[in-house]
C-alpha positions as CSV (number, residue, x, y, z in Angstrom):
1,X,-1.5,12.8,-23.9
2,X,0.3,9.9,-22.5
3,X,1.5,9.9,-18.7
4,X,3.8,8.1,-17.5
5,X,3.8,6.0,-14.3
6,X,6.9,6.4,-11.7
7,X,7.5,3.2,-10.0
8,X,8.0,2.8,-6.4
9,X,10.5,0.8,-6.2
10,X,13.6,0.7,-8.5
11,X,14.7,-2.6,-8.8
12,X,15.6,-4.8,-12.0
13,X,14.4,-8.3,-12.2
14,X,15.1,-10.6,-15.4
15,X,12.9,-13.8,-16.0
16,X,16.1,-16.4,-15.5
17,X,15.8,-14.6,-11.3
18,X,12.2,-16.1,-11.0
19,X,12.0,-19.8,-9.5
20,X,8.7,-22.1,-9.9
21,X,7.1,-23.9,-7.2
22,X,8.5,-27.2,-6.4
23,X,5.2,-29.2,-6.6
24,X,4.9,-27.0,-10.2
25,X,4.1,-30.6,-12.7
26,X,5.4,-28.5,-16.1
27,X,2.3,-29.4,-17.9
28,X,1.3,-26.3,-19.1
29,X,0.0,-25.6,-16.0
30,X,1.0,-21.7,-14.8
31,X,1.6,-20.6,-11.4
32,X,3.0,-18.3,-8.8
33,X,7.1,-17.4,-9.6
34,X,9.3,-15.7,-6.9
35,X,12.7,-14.1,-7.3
36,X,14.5,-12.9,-4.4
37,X,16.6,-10.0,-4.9
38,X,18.9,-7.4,-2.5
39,X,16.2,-4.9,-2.4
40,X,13.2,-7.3,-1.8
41,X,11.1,-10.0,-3.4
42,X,9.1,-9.9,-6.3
43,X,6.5,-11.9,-7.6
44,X,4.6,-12.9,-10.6
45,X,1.5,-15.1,-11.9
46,X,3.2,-16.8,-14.7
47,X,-0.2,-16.5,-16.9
48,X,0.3,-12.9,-16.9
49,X,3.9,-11.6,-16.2
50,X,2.9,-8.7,-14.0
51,X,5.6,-8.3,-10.9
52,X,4.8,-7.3,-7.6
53,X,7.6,-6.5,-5.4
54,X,7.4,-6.6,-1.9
55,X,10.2,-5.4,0.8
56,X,11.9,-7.9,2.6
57,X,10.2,-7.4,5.9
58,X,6.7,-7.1,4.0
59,X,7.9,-10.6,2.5
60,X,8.9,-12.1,5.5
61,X,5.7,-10.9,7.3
62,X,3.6,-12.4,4.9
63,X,5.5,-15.6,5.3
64,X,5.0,-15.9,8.9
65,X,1.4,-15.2,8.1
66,X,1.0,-18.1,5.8
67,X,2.6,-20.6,8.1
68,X,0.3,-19.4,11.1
69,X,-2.6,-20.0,8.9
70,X,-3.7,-16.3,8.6
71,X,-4.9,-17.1,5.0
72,X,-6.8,-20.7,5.2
C-alpha cells in the first residue's frame, strides 16, 4: 500500500519563477536556483529539482547568517 505524503506548506512554484546565480557561466554547470514567492522562498539544486521552501523570516534569517559569516 502506497501512502501519501502531506506537504507542509501549500505553495505552487513553476520552473520560469526560479532565477540562476549571477556568476552561473551556462556551461553545463548546475547550481543553486531561488524563486521568491508571497508565501516564502523556495529553493532547488538544479542537478536534482527537489524544492525546499523556506518562510520568509526563515529566509531572511539565513541571509543575515550568510553575510555575518555564520557558514565560512
Amino acid at each position: 500500500m502506497r501512502t501519501q505524503k502531506k506537504s507542509l506548506f501549500r505553495f505552487s512554484v513553476k520552473d520560469k519563477d526560479f532565477k540562476t546565480a549571477s556568476f552561473w557561466s551556462g556551461k553545463h554547470v548546475k547550481c543553486v536556483e531561488v524563486a521568491r514567492k508571497s508565501q516564502g522562498v523556495a529553493i532547488r539544486d538544479s542537478k536534482t529539482g527537489n524544492i525546499l521552501f523556506f518562510k520568509n523570516r526563515e529566509f531572511r534569517a539565513f541571509v543575515k547568517g550568510a553575510k555575518a559569516g555564520q557558514f565560512d
